[in-house]
N, C-alpha and C positions, 0 to 999 in steps of 0.2 A: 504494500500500500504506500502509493506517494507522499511525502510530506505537504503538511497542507500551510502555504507561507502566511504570513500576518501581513496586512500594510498598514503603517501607521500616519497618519498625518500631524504638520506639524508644518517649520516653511520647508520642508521637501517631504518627499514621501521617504520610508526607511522599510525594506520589505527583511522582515524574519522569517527564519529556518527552523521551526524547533529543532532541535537535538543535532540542529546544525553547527560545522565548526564557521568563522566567521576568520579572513585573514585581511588584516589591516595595512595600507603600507601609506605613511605620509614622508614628507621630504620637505627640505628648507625653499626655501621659492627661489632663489637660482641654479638649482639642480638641472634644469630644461633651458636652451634657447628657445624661445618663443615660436623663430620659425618651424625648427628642428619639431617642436608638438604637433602644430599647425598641420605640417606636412604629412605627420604620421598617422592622426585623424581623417583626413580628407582619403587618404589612403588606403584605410580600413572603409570609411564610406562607401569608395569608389568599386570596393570588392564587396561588397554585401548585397547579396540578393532582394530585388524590390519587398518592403515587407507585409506587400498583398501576397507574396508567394508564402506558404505555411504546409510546404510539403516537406515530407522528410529527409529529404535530399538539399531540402532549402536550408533546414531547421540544424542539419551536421555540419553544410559550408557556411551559416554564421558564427556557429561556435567555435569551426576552427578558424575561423579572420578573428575572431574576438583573441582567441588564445595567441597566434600569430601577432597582433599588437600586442598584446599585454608582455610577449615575449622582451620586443623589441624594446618595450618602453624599457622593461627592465633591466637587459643588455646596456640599454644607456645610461642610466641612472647611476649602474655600478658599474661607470668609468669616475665614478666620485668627482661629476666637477661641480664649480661653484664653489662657495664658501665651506668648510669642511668643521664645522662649529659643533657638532657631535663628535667629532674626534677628541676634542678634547674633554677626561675622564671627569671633571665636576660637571660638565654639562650633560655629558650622560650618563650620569647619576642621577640628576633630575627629572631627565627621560624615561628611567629602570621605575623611581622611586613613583614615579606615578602610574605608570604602569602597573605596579603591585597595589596602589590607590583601592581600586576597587575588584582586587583578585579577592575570590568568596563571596564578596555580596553580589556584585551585577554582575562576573563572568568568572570565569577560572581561565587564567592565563595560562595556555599548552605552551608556547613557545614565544618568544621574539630575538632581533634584532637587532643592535644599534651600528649602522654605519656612519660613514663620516659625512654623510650629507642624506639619509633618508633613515626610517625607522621601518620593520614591517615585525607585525605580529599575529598571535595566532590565539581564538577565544574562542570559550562556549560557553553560551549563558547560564547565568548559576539559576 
């Protein structure tokens, strides 16, 4: 039996998983040249299937353009450029220490992160 997701409102919508894991990844804001995003977007656009099409054939070639960007993005990202302000260890300490914030009450932290210019981690709701 499928999982049945939550959407919540709020100013965006936030869709849950129950007994889903959830994998987070945020980054300092000049990790990305602007174009270098831009480009990679329009890119993943330009390869996704119109989404009147909902055939299953359609429904595997968006998930792998999805997974194919998200590759890329990441490949880039962890060429660490930009300001590298997680690198240094009282600042991610700050990052660790809230992260364990609210481990046990709103999630159980499985897993993260700290590079030197992005964070990615890994939760499942408590």
């Amino acid at each position: 039996m499928p999982l049945k997701e939550i959407i919540t409102k709020g100013d965006l919508p936030h869709w849950y998983m129950p007994g889903a894991a959830h994998f987070v990844t945020y980054r300092l804001v000049d990790t990305f040249l602007l174009d270098v995003l831009q480009r990679m977007r329009a890119t993943r656009v330009e390869q996704l299937p119109r989404e009147t099409d909902e055939s299953a054939d359609s429904n595997l070639l968006r998930s792998k353009i999805h997974k194919l960007f998200f590759r890329a993005f990441d490949r880039y990202l962890d060429q660490g450029l930009g300001n590298r302000w997680l690198a240094m260890p009282e600042i991610a300490k700050i990052v660790v220490d809230n992260l364990y914030h609210y481990h046990q009450s709103k999630y159980y932290l499985l897993e993260y992160t700290v590079l030197p210019n992005h964070v990615g981690w890994e939760v499942r709701r408590a």
